[in-house]
C-alpha positions in Angstrom: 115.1 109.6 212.4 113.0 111.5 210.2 113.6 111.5 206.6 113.7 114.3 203.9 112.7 113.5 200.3 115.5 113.7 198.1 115.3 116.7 195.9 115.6 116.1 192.1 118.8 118.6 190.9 118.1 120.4 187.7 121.0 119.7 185.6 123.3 123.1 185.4 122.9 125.2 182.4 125.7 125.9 179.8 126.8 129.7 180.5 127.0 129.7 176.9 123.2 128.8 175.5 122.3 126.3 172.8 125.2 124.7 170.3 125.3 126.4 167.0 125.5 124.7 163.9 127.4 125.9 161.3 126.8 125.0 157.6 129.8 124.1 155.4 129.7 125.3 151.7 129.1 123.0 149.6 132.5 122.3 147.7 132.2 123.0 143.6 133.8 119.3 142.7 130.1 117.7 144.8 128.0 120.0 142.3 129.7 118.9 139.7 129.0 114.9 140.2 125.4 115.9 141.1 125.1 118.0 137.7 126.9 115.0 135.6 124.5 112.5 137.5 121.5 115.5 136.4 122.9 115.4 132.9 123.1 111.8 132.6 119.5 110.8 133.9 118.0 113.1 131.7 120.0 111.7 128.6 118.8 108.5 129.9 115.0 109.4 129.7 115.5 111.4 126.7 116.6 107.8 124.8 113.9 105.9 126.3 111.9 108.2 125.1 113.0 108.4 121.8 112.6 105.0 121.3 109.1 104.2 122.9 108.3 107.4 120.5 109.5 105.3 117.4 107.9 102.2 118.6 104.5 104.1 118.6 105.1 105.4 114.9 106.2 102.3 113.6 103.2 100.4 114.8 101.0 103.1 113.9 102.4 104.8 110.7 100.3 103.7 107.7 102.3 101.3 105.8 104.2 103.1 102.8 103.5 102.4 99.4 106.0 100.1 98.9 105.1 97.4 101.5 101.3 98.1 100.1 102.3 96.3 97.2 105.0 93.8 98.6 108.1 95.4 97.0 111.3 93.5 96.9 114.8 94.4 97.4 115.6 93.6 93.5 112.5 95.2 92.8 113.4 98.4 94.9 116.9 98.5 93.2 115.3 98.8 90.1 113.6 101.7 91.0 116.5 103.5 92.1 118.8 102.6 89.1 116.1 104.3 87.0 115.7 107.2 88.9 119.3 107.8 88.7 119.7 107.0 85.0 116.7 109.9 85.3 118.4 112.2 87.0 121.7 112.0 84.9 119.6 112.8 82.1 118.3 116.4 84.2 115.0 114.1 84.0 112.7 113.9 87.5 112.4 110.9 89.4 109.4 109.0 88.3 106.5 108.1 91.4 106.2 104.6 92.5 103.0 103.2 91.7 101.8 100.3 93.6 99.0 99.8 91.2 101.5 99.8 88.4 103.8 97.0 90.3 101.1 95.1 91.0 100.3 95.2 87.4 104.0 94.9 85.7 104.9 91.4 88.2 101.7 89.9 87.0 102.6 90.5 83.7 105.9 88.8 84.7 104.8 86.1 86.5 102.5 85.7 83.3 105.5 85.5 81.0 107.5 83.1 83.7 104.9 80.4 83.9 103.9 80.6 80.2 107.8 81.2 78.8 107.7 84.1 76.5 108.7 87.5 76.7 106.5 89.9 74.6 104.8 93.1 75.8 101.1 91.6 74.7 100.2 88.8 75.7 99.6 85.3 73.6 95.8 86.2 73.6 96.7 90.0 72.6 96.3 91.7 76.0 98.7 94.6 75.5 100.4 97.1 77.9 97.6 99.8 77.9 95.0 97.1 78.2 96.8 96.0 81.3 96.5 99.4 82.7 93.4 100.2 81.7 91.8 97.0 83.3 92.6 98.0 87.0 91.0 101.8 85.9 94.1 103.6 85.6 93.9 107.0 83.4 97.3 108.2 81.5 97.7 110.4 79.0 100.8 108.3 78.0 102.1 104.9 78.1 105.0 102.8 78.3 106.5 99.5 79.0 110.0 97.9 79.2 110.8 93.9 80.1 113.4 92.1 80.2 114.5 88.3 80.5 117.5 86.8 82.2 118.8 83.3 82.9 121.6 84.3 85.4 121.7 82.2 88.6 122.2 84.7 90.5 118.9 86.7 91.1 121.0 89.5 92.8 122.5 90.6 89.5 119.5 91.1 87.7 118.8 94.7 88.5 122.1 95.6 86.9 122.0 93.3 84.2 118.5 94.5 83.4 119.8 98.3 83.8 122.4 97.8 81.3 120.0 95.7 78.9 117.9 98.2 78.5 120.4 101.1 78.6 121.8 99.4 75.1 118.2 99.2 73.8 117.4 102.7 72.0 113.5 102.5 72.2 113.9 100.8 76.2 116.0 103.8 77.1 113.7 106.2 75.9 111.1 105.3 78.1 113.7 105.1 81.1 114.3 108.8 80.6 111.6 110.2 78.9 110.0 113.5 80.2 106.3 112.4 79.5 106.0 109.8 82.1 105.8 110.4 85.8 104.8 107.4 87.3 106.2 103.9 87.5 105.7 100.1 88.9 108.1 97.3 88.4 107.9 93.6 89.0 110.2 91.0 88.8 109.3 86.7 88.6 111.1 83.4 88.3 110.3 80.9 86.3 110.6 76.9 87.6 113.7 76.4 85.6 115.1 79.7 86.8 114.5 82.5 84.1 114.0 86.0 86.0 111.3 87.8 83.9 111.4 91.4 84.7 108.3 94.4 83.7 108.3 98.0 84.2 105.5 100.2 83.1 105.6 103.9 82.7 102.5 106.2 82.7 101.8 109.9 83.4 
């Protein structure tokens, strides 16, 4: 019995060629969600970068004058209460000085730890001499204080606003057009007197 190979059988061709594929449009509502998803990543990178952007500038911003000379919040208030008092007056707002802070608190803290409340000093060390001794220049010179034994220390700003408001020759300096500049410092005694200082100079 002789044998034939078995012949491999091709598989039959479709009459009708290759499958086609046909492409769907894209309906509007899916390019909608992808465009909100869009929208929403780049908010999302926007903010983050905002904020690493604010981190950088904080950390590398040169420190303003005010934390230069360790302002506080009373301090700060101060400033502001003049400079609107100023400004009511059609005065302009004076400069903070952190020279002239540093040099009005030590004048307070001198006042606090030795109880009195003069603008010289008991050895005769007067407002210009003050200024002079750190090498300030002005052409003019001025200096208001102020003493209060309220308890609380949040007050004082006000209280010494409207002390000095009362006080002719005090509100003078507040408002006169001749000085530009300013620095303010405010100590506590041990038995808890708030001594307050603000020099004036242009």
């Amino acid at each position: 019995m002789s044998g034939k190979p078995a012949a491999r059988r091709r598989p039959s061709r479709s009459p009708h060629g290759p499958a086609k594929i046909i492409r769907l449009p894209t309906p509007k509502i899916v390019w909608r969600r992808r465009a909100i998803r869009a929208g929403f990543g780049l908010l999302i990178l926007s903010l983050i970068g905002a904020i690493l952007a604010r981190l950088y500038w904080t950390r590398t911003a040169p420190p303003t004058p005010e934390k230069v000379s360790g302002l506080s919040e009373q301090e700060s208030e101060i400033l502001g209460l003049v400079n609107d008092e100023r400004a009511r007056a059609g005065q302009q707002p004076l400069k903070f000085s952190p020279r002239l802070s540093v040099i009005a608190r030590g004048h307070s803290y001198d006042m606090a730890m030795r109880h009195y409340l003069a603008h010289n000093s008991p050895e005769g060390v007067a407002p210009a001499d003050r200024i002079t001794g750190v090498g300030i220049g002005y052409q003019a010179v001025g200096e208001n204080i102020y003493m209060d034994d309220y308890a609380d220390p949040q007050a004082v700003p006000n209280h010494a606003m409207r002390g000095w408001l009362s006080s002719p020759a005090h509100r003078a300096n507040i408002v006169s057009s001749k000085f530009t500049e300013t620095g303010v410092g405010i100590a506590r005694s041990a038995d808890g007197d708030t001594y307050v200082t603000q020099d004036f100079v242009r």
